[in-house]
Structures are given as structure tokens and as C-alpha cells.
C-alpha positions, 0 to 999 in steps of 0.5 A, a space after each residue: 185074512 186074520 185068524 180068529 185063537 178059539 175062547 173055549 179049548 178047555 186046557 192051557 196046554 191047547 191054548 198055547 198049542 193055538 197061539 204056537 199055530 197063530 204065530 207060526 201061520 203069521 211067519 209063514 205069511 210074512 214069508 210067503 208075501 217077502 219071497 213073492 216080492 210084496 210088501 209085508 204090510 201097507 206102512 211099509 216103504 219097501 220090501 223085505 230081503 228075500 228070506 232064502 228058499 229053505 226059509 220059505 220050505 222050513 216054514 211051510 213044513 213047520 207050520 203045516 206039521 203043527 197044524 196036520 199032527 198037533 192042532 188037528 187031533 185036539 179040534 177032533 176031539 173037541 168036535 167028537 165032545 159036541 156030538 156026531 154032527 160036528 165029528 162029520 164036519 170035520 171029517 168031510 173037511 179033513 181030506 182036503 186039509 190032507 191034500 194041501 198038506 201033501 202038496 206043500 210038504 211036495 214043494 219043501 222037497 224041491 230045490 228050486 222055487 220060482 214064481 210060479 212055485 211061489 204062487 201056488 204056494 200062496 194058493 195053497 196057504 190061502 186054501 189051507 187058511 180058509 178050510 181052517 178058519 170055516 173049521 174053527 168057524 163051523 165047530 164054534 172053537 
């Protein structure tokens, strides 16, 4: 899965907003596969220590944060500046993208995170991560 920095945000300011969110998307993967046991990348001999739980949580609330309340607002309006079309879009796609933001900001708040939490923790990154990319995609950012 790899995430493709839109060429034509108009600012700095959004530019570096988009390699913060990269960058941040990146931590919570490496994260997520060292606390789900699996190795980071193929060259790897074995797998990481185990990042704690509050690591995992920390991450996911960060990264989700900067996506839900940062980035989200800036593709809106950039989506608003190329006509009603791309405004719907984004709009049918935002309630999904609130959803999977409550549902990870519920597994922060909870003490324990076993397998079963952890796996759906990666179900839910890797929805979040594809309903981005199409968004990015579709509104050509």
C-alpha cells in the first residue's frame, strides 16, 4: 500500500501538512505490523520489540487526528475550488471516514489490546488508507 503526496496543493503550508500525514500514516504501519508480530519489511531477519500498547493507541489517535481535523478541511476545500461534483465526492465518502475515526479513537480508550483488537485495528487502517487514497485519487490532489 503506498501513498501517493498530491503535486498540486497550492501552499507550502499544505504541502508540509501532507508529508506530516505520510509520515505519520508510515509510523502507525510500522506500529501496527510490530505489534501484530510481523515483520516490518522483507529484509528483515526478525521482528521488532513490540512497541507497548499506549504506543499503538498514541499513534492511531495521532495519525487519525491529523487526517480527521488537519488534512480533511484542506482536500474540502480544495474539492469545493473544482466544482459541486468533486464537493459531493468528498462528501459521500466523509461519513465513512468519520466512522473508522470513531471506531479507532474507541480502541485508544481501551486498556487492553489483544490480537483480536489488533487485527481489527489493521482492518480498520487499511480501510481508512484505501477510502484516503481513492479520495486523493478521484479528486486528482
Amino acid at each position: 500500500m503506498t501513498s501517493q503526496v498530491p503535486h498540486n496543493l497550492p501552499h507550502d503550508n499544505d504541502q508540509q501538512s501532507i508529508r506530516s500525514w505520510v509520515y505519520q500514516r508510515n509510523n502507525l504501519l510500522v506500529s501496527w505490523y510490530a505489534s501484530a508480530g510481523l515483520p516490518v519489511s522483507d529484509n528483515q531477519l526478525q521482528a521488532p520489540p513490540l512497541p507497548s500498547a499506549s504506543k499503538l493507541k498514541q499513534q492511531l489517535i495521532d495519525y487519525t487526528s491529523a487526517a480527521h481535523f488537519h488534512l480533511y478541511s484542506k482536500i474540502l476545500e480544495q474539492a469545493s475550488a473544482q466544482g459541486y461534483d468533486k464537493q459531493q465526492q468528498f462528501q459521500q465518502m466523509y461519513p465513512k471516514l468519520v466512522s473508522l475515526t470513531m471506531e479507532a479513537l474507541d480502541y485508544s480508550e481501551q486498556d487492553i489490546l489483544n490480537q483480536e483488537k489488533i487485527s481489527r485495528i489493521g482492518e480498520n487502517i487499511a480501510t481508512r488508507f484505501e477510502l484516503e487514497d481513492q479520495l486523493l485519487r478521484d479528486l486528482q490532489l
